[in-house]
C-alpha positions as a Python dict, from the first residue, in 0.01 Angstrom:
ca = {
    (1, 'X'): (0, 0, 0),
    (2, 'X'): (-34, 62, -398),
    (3, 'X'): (261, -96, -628),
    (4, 'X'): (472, 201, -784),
    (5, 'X'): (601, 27, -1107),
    (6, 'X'): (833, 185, -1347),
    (7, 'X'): (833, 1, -1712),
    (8, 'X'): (1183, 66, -1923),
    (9, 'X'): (1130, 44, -2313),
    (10, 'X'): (1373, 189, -2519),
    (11, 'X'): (1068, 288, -2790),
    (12, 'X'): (725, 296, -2829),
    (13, 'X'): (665, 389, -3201),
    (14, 'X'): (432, 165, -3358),
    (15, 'X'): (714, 108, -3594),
    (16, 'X'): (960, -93, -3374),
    (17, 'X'): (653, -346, -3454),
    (18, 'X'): (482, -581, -3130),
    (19, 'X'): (664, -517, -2849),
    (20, 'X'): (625, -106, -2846),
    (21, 'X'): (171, -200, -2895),
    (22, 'X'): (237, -453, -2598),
    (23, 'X'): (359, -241, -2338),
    (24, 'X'): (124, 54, -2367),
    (25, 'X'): (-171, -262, -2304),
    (26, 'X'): (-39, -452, -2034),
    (27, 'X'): (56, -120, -1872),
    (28, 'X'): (-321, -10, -1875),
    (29, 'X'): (-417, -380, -1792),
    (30, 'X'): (-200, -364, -1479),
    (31, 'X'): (-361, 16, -1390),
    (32, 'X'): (-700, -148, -1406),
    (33, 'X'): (-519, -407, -1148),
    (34, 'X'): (-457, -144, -899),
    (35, 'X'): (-91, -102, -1016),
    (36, 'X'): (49, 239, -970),
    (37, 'X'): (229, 250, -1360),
    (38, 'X'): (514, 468, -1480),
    (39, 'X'): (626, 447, -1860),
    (40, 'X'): (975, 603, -1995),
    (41, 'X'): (1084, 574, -2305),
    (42, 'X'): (1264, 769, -2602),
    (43, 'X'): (1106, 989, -2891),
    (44, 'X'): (1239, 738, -3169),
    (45, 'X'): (1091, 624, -3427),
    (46, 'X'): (1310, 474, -3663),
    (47, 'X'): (1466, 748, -3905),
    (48, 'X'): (1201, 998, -3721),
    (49, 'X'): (1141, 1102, -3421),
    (50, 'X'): (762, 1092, -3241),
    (51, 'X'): (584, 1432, -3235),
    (52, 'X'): (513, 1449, -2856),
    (53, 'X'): (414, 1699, -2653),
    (54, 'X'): (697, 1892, -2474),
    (55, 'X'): (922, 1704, -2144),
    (56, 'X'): (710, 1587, -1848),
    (57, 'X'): (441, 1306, -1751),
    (58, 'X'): (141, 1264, -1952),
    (59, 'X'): (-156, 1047, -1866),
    (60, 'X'): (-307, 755, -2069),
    (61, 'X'): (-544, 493, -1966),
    (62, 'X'): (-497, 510, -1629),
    (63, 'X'): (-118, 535, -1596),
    (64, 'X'): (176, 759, -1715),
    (65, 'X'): (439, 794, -1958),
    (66, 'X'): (733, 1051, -2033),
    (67, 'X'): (941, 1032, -2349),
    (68, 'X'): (1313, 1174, -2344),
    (69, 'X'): (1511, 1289, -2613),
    (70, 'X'): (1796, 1011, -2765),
    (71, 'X'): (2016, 958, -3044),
    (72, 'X'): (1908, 675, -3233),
    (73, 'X'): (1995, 467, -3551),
    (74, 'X'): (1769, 180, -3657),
    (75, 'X'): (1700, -40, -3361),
    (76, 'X'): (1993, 123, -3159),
    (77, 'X'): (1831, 390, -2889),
    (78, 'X'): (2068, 561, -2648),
    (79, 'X'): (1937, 817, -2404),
    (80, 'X'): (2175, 1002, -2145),
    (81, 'X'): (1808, 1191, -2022),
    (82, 'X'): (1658, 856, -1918),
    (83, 'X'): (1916, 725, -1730),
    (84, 'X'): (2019, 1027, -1561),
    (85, 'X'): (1623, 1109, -1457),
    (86, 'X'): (1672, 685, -1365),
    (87, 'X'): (1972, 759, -1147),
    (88, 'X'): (1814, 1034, -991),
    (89, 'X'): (1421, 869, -933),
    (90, 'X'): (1472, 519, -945),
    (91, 'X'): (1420, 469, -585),
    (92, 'X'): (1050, 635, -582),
    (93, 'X'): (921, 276, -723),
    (94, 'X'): (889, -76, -572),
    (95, 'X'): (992, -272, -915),
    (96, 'X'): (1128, -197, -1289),
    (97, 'X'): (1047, -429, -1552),
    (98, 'X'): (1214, -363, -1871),
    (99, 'X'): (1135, -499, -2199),
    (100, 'X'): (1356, -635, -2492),
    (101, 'X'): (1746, -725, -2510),
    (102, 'X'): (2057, -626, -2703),
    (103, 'X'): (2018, -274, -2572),
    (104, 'X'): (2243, -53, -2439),
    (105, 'X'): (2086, 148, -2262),
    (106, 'X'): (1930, -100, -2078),
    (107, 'X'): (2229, -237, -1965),
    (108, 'X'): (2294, 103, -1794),
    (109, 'X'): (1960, 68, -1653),
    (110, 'X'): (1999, -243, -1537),
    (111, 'X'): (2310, -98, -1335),
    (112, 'X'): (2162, 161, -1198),
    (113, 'X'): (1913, -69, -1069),
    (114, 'X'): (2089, -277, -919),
    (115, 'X'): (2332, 1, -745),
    (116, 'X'): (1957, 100, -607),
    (117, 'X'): (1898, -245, -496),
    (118, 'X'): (1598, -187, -689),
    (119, 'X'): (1431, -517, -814),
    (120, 'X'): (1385, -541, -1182),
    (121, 'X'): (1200, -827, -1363),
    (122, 'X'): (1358, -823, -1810),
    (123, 'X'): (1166, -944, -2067),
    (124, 'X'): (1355, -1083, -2369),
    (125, 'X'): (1029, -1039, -2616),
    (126, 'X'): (1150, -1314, -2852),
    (127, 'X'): (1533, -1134, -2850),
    (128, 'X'): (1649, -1507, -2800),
    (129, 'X'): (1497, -1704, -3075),
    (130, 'X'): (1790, -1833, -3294),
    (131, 'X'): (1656, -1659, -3585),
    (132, 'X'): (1699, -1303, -3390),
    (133, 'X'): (2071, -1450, -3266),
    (134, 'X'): (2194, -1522, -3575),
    (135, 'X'): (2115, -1137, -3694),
    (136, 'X'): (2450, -1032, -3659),
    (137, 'X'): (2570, -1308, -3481),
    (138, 'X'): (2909, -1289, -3397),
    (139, 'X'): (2807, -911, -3213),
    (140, 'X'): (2508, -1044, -3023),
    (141, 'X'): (2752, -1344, -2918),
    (142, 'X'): (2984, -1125, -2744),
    (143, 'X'): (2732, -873, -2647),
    (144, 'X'): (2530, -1190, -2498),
    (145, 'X'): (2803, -1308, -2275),
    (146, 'X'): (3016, -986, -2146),
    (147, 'X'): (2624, -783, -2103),
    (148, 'X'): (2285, -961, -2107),
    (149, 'X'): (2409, -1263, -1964),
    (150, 'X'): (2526, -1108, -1664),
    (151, 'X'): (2219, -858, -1625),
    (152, 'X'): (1978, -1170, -1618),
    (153, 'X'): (2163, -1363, -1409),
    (154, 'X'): (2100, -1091, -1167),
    (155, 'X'): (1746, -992, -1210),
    (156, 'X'): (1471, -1040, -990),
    (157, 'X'): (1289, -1238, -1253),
    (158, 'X'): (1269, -1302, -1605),
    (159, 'X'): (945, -1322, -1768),
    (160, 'X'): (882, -1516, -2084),
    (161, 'X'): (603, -1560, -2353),
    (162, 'X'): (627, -1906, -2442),
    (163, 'X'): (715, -2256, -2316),
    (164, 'X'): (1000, -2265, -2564),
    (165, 'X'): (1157, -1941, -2459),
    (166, 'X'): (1133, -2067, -2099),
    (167, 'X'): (1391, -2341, -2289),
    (168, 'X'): (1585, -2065, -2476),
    (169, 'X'): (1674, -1907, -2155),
    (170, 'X'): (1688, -2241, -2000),
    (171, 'X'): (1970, -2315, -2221),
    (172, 'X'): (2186, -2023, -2073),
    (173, 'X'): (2203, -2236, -1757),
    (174, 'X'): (2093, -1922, -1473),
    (175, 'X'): (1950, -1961, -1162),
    (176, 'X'): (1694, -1642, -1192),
    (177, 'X'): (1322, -1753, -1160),
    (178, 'X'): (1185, -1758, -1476),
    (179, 'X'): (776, -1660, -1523),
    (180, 'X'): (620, -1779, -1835),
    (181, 'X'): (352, -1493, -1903),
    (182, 'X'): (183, -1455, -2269),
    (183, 'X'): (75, -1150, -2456),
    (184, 'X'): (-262, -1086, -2341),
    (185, 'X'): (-531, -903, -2624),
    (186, 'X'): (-762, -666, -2572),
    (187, 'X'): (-1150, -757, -2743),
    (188, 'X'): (-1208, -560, -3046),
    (189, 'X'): (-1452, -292, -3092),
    (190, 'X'): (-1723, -282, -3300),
    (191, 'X'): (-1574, -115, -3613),
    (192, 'X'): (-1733, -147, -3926),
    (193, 'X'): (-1553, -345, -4227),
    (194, 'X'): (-1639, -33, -4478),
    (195, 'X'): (-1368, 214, -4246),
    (196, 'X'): (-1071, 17, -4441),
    (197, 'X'): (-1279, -34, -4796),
    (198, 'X'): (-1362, 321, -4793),
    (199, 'X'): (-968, 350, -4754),
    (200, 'X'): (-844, 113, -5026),
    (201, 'X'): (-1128, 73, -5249),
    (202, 'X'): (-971, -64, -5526),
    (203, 'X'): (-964, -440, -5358),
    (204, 'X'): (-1289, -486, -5425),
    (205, 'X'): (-1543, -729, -5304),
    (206, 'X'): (-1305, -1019, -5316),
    (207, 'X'): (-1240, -1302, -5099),
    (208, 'X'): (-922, -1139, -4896),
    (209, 'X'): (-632, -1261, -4673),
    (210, 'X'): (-512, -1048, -4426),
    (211, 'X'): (-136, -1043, -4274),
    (212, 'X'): (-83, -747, -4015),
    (213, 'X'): (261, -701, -3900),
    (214, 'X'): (615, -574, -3965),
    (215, 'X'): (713, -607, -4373),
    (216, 'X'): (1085, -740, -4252),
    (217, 'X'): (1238, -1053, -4377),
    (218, 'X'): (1211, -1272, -4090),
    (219, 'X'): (839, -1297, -4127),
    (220, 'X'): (848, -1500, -4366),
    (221, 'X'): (650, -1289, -4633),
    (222, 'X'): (858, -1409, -4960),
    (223, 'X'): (772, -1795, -4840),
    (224, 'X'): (383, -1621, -4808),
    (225, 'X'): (405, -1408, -5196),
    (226, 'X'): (532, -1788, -5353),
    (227, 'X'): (265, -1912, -5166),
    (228, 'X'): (27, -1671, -5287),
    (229, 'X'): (77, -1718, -5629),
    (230, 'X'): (31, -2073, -5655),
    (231, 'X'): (-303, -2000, -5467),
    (232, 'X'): (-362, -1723, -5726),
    (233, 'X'): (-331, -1946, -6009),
    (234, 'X'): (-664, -2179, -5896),
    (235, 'X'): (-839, -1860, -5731),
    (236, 'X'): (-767, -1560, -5968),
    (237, 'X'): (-1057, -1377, -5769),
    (238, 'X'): (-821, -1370, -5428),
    (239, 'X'): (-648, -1097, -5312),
    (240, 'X'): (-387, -1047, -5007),
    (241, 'X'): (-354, -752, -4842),
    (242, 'X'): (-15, -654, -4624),
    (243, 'X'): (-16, -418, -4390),
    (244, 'X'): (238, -334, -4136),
    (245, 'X'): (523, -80, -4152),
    (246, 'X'): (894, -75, -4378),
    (247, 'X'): (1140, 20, -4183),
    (248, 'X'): (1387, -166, -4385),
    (249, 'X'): (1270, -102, -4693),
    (250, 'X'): (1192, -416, -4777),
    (251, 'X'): (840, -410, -4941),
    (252, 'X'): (1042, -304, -5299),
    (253, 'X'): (1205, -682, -5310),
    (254, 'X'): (876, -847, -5217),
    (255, 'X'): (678, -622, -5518),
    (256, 'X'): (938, -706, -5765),
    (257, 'X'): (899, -1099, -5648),
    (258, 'X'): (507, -1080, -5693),
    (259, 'X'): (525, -914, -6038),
    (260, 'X'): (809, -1207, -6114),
    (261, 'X'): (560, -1439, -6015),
    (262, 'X'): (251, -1308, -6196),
    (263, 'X'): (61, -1197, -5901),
    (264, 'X'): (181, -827, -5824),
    (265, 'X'): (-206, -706, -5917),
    (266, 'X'): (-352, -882, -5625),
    (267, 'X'): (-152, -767, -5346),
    (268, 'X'): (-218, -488, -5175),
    (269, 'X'): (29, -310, -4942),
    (270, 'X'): (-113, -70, -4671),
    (271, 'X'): (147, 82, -4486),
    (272, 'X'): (79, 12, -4111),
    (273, 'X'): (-269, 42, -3997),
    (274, 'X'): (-362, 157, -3674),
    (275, 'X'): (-708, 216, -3427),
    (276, 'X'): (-1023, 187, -3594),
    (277, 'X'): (-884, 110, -3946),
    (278, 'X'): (-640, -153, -3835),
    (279, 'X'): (-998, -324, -3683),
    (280, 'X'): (-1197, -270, -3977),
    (281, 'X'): (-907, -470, -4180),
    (282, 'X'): (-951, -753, -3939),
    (283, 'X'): (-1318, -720, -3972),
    (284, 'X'): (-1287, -721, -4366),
    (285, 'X'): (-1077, -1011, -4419),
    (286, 'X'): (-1157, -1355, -4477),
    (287, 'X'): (-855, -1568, -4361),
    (288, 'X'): (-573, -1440, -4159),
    (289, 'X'): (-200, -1590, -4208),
    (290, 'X'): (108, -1521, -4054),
    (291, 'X'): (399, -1714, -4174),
    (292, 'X'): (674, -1597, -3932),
    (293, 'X'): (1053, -1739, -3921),
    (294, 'X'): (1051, -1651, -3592),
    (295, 'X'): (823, -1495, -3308),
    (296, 'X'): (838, -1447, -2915),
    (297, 'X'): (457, -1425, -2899),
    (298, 'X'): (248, -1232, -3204),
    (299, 'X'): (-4, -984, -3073),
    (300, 'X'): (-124, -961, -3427),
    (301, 'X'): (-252, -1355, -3454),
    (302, 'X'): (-438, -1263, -3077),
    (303, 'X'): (-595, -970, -3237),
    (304, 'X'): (-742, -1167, -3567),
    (305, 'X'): (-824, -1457, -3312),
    (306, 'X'): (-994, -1224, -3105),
    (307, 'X'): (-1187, -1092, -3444),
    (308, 'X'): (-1279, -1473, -3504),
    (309, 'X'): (-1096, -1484, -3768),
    (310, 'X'): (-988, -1857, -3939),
    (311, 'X'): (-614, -1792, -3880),
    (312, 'X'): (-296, -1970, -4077),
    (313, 'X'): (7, -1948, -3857),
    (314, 'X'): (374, -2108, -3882),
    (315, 'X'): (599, -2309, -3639),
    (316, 'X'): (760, -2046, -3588),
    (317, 'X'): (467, -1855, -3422),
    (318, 'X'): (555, -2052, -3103),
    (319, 'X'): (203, -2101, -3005),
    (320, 'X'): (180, -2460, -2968),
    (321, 'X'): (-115, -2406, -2737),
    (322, 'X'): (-354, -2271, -2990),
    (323, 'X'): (-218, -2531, -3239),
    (324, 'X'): (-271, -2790, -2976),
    (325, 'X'): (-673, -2670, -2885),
    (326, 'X'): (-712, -2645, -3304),
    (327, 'X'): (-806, -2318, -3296),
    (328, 'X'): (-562, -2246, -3576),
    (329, 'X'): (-382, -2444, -3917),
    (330, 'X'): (-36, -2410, -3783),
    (331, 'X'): (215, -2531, -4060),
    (332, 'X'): (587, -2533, -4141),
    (333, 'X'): (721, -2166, -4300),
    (334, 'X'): (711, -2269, -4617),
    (335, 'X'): (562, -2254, -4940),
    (336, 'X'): (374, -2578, -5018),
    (337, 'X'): (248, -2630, -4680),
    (338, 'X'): (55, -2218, -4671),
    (339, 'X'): (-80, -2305, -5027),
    (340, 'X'): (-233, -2567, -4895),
    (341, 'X'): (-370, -2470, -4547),
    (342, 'X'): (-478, -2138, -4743),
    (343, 'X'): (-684, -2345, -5022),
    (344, 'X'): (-847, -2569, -4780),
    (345, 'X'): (-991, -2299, -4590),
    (346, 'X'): (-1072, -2084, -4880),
    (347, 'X'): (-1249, -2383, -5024),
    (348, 'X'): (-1453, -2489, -4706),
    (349, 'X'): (-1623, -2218, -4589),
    (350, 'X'): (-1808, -2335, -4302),
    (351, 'X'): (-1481, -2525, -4168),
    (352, 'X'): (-1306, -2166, -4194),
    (353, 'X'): (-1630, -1977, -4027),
    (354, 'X'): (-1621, -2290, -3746),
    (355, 'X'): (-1207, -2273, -3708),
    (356, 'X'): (-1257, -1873, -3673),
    (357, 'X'): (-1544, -1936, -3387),
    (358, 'X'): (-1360, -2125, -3212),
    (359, 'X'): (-1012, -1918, -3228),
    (360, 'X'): (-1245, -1641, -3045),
    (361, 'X'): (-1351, -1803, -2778),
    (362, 'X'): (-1023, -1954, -2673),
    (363, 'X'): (-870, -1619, -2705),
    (364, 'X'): (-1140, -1445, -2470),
    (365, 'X'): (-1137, -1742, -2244),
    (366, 'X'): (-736, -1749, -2207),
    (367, 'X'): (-568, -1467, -2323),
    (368, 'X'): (-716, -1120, -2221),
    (369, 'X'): (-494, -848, -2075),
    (370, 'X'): (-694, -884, -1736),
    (371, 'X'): (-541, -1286, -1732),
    (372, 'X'): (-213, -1165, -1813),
    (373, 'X'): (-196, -837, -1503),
    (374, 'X'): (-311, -1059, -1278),
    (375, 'X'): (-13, -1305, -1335),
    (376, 'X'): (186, -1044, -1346),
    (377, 'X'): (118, -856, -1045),
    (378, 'X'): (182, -1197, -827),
    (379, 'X'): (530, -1217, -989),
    (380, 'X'): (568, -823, -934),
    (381, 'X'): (474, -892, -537),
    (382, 'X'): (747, -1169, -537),
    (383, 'X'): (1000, -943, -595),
    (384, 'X'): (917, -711, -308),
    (385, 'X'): (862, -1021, -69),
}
């Protein structure tokens, strides 16, 4: 008999950043698995709301989704819609597996499933890496112990991306099973590089480093600009190029810090790039970096692995396993220590080229979305056991 699934994500606007491109994958991943797939989720999309087509079920690649209408401010989704249509269907699937903490309306879900004695597997999607805790701490705290605390403790199973969030949940001392599942990539298609020059033709044929993600503070970016500079000041021909959305409005401090630092001319910001174009940047770039405070598991550094690209990635990345296999230059986030890894490999070429080779084929060996639905689907089956 076919797996009915039902996926919970409060948002899946490419502006919430990793986790809302994640789902939509592994959710065609597990279709391609046999998995019957069901996807609801709200219209926000931070201070918007998505254009989508009017109430009901519409098909992607090879499973469903249906947005509902919410109130929403920032990060904080609430949806009376979802739950209600939860309440009332909840019982037509075999498993729910919802995706990210600290919200609301997940708790409610979480409720509801359990009144169903409907199995549900949570996925915390880096939501406990200290860095993310200490974001309004004291709220989180309190929030953590009288709400998520209590909803883990009673789920089927928790999946995790990393060895050390296997330890962060370790640390809150439950007995639920805990799966430790990566972010899976899909192989990139066969864009051409000129797609994003034709874009932003004013970078120029330069040598160019490439960071694709959120612009948000705990990315590390202002360690990455200092960095930058210093690079800047022994390779005036560089240029780096940040794309990735602003929902905080944060790219105005990091402009002001480059032009402080004499090297506002060779940055480029993109806004967040998407499809084709967001695979012709990673196809036009020369080194990749992403110097992260904290991460649960980056689907960006998978993508510019996947391109072969030579990629610079913090501690913080929590991918020990690609630092490990040296397919990558992982570093501390901070200045010195990116200057450095960034002039090495912008210095020796066929090291970078070699480092970049490499980085594909341990992606494409270990970390498609196939790998990834397949280890899924065996926790999945656990729960209905």
């Amino acid at each position: 008999m076919t797996m009915k699934l039902l996926m919970l994500i409060p948002y899946l606007a490419p502006v919430y950043g990793g986790t809302a491109h994640v789902v939509p994958e592994l959710a065609a991943a597990l279709a391609q698995q046999g998995v019957d797939v069901d996807v609801v989720t709200t219209v926000a999309a931070g201070d918007k709301v998505l254009s989508v087509p009017p109430a009901g079920w519409q098909s992607q690649s090879g499973y469903r989704v249906r947005y509902f209408p919410c109130w929403h401010r920032g990060d904080f989704v609430w949806s009376s819609a979802l739950l209600l249509w939860l309440a009332r269907h909840g019982q037509d699937y075999d498993v729910v597996h919802s995706h990210t903490l600290f919200a609301p309306m997940l708790a409610i879900a979480h409720r509801i499933c359990r009144w169903q004695r409907l199995p549900y597997l949570m996925t915390p999607h880096g939501m406990l890496e200290p860095w993310a805790l200490g974001h309004k701490a004291w709220k989180k705290k309190l929030y953590m112990a009288w709400v998520e605390r209590p909803a883990l403790a009673k789920a089927g199973a928790i999946q995790v991306l990393s060895q050390r969030e296997a330890d962060q949940v370790a640390a809150l001392r439950l007995s639920t099973p805990v799966a430790i599942v990566p972010n899976g990539v899909t192989l990139p298609p066969d864009v051409s590089p000129a797609v994003f020059d034709d874009a932003f033709p004013l970078i120029g044929d330069r040598p160019r480093i490439l960071y694709l993600g959120r612009i948000d503070p705990k990315k590390g970016l202002d360690q990455l600009i200092t960095a930058f500079a210093a690079l800047y000041r022994d390779h005036p021909q560089v240029h780096l190029i940040l794309a990735g959305p602003d929902a905080l409005g944060y790219r105005d401090a990091l402009q002001r810090q480059a032009r402080t630092l004499g090297c506002g001319t060779a940055i480029t910001f993109t806004g967040m790039l998407s499809g084709d174009r967001k695979w012709a940047a990673l196809r036009a770039a020369d080194l990749f970096v992403y110097p992260s405070y904290s991460e649960g598991f980056s689907l960006a550094i998978l993508e510019a692995m996947a391109a072969g690209l030579p990629c610079v990635i913090t501690t913080g990345c929590n991918f020990p396993e690609a630092a490990i296999a040296q397919v990558v230059v992982t570093v501390e986030p901070e200045q010195t220590a990116l200057t450095n890894a960034l002039r090495h490999l912008l210095s020796d070429r066929a090291a970078a080229q070699d480092l970049g080779d490499r980085a594909r084929e341990f992606v494409q060996t270990h970390y498609t979305w196939q790998h990834r639905a397949q280890q899924l689907v065996q926790v999945y089956q656990s729960l209905v056991d």
